[in-house]
N, C-alpha and C positions, 0 to 999 in steps of 0.2 A: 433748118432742113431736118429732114427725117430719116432712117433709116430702122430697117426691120431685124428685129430682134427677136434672140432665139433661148434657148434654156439648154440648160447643161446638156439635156437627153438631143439636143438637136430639130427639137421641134417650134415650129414657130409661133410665139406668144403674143404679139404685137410689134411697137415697133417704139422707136428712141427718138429725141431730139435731140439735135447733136448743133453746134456753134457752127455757123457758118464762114466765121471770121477764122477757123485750127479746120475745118472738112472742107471746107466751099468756096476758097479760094485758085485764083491761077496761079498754078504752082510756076514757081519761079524758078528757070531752071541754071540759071547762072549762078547765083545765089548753092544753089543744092551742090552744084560739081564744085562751087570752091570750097565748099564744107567737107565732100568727100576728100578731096587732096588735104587739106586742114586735116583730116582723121588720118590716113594713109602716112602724112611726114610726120605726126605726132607718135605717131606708132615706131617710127621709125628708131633703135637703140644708138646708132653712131658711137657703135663702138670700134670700128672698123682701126685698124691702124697698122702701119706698115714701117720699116728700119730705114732709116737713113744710114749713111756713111761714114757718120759719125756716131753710131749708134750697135752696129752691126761689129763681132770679134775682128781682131785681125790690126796687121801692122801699117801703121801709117807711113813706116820704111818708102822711099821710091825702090824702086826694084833692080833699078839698073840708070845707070850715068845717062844722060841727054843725049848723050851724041857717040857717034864710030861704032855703036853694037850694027846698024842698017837694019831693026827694028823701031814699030813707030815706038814712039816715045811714050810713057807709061807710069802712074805714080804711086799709090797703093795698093794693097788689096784688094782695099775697099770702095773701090772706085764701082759705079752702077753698071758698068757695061763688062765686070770681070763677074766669075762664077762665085756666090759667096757673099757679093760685093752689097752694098746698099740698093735700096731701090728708091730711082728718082720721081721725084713729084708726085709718092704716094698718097694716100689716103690717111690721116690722123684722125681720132676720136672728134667727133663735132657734135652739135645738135642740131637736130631738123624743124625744130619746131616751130609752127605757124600758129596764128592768131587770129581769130573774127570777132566783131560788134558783138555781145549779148542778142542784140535786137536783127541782126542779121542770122544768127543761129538757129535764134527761134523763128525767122522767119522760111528757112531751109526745113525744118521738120516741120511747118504747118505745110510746107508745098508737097513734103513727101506724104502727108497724109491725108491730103490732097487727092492727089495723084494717086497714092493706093484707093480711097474710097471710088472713087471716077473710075478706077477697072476693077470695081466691084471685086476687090480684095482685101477687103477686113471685113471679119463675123464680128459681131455686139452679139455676148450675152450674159444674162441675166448676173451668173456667178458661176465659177470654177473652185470650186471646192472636194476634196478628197480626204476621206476617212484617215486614210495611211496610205502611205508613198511602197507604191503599187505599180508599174511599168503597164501592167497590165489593163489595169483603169483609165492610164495617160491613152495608150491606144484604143481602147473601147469609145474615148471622147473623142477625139480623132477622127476613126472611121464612122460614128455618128452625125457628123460634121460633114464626111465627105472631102475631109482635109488630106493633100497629098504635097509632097515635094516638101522645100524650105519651109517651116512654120514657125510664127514668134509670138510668142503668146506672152503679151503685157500681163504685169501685175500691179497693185497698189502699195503693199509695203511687204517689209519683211514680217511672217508672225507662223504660229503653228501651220494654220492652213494652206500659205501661200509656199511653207518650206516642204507640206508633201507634195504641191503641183512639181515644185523645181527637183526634188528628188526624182517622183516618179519620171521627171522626163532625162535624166540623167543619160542612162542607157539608149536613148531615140538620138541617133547622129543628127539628122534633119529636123530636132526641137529646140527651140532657144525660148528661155525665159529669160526676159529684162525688165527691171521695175523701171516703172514711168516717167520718175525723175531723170532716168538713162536712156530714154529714147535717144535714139540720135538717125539720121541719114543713111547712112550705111548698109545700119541692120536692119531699117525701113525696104530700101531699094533692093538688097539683095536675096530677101523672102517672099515668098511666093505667096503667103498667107498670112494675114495677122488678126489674132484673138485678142479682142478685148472686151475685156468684164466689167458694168457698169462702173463698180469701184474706181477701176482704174483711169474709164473715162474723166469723171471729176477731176482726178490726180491730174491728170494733161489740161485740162480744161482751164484748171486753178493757175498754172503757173504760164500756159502758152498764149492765153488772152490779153490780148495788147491793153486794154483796159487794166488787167488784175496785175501786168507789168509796170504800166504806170503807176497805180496804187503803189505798189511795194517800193520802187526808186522815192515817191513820196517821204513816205515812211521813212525809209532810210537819211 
């Protein structure tokens, strides 16, 4: 499949071929939402934690004899239903963490990107390059663009060029850079806009293509 391609200044230079097997597919939406919960519990610190009764200061004394005071009956401090006291069936430090198939993951960001091309929401082009990390350049390319709301502008690796894009966008709340390697669902689905630079294409290409996955489990 094809898709039309633009240059830094925003104007349109021709057009890309892009894999139909990572663009072209029916995005799979089961697959996507268990991936988001997968990202959301993985995020998750669990460090939550709360005192028991044996845990909490205070005397393990009873407070008074069983019987003849005509109070109910009562035995430390610490008990969960006095002031002070322990709290029952709290909350302890845990992990939340969940797990997916390699080949189900990558199949959750070929549906999101999918799905974003099909609502004509990713710009191709050519290359995103900047002299010096410039806020003011990041928004010049931007409004070039016509880009408004969430934007996530992929990149190919880390190097001079790609560190002044991620600079200049520093200061833009509504800009996210992520290299390719890190795509994931999430930050797919919850932007409104996504830029990517031919560079970067290959980068996805090479490692999302059921083929070029084969190969490498090969390998390995």
């Amino acid at each position: 499949m094809e898709a039309t391609l633009y240059n830094q200044a925003g104007e349109q230079i021709g057009s890309i071929a892009l894999s139909d097997e990572i663009f072209g597919i029916e995005p799979n939406v089961p697959v996507m939402h268990q991936y988001v919960v997968m990202q959301r519990a993985n995020a998750r610190l669990g460090t939550h934690n709360t005192r028991g009764r044996g845990e909490v200061v205070g005397s393990t004394k009873k407070l008074y004899r069983q019987k003849g005071t005509g109070r109910a009956r009562q035995g430390s401090v610490r008990a969960p239903h006095r002031m002070g006291g322990g709290i029952a069936h709290g909350p302890h430090p845990r992990s939340y963490r969940l797990n997916m198939p390699k080949k189900m993951r990558r199949l959750a960001v070929r549906s999101a990107l999918s799905a974003k091309l099909a609502a004509n929401q990713i710009r191709f082009v050519d290359a995103l390059t900047l002299e010096k990390p410039r806020t003011k350049d990041m928004v010049a390319f931007l409004k070039a663009h016509t880009l408004s709301g969430k934007t996530l502008i992929v990149i190919d690796q880390k190097n001079e060029q790609t560190g002044n894009v991620r600079l200049s966008a520093n200061n833009l709340p509504d800009v996210q850079i992520l290299l390719a390697h890190y795509l994931n669902v999430r930050d797919l689905l919850t932007c409104d806009t996504v830029v990517m630079p031919t560079a970067a294409i290959a980068v996805i290409e090479s490692y999302l293509a059921t083929g070029a996955a084969s190969a490498q489990s090969e390998e390995v």
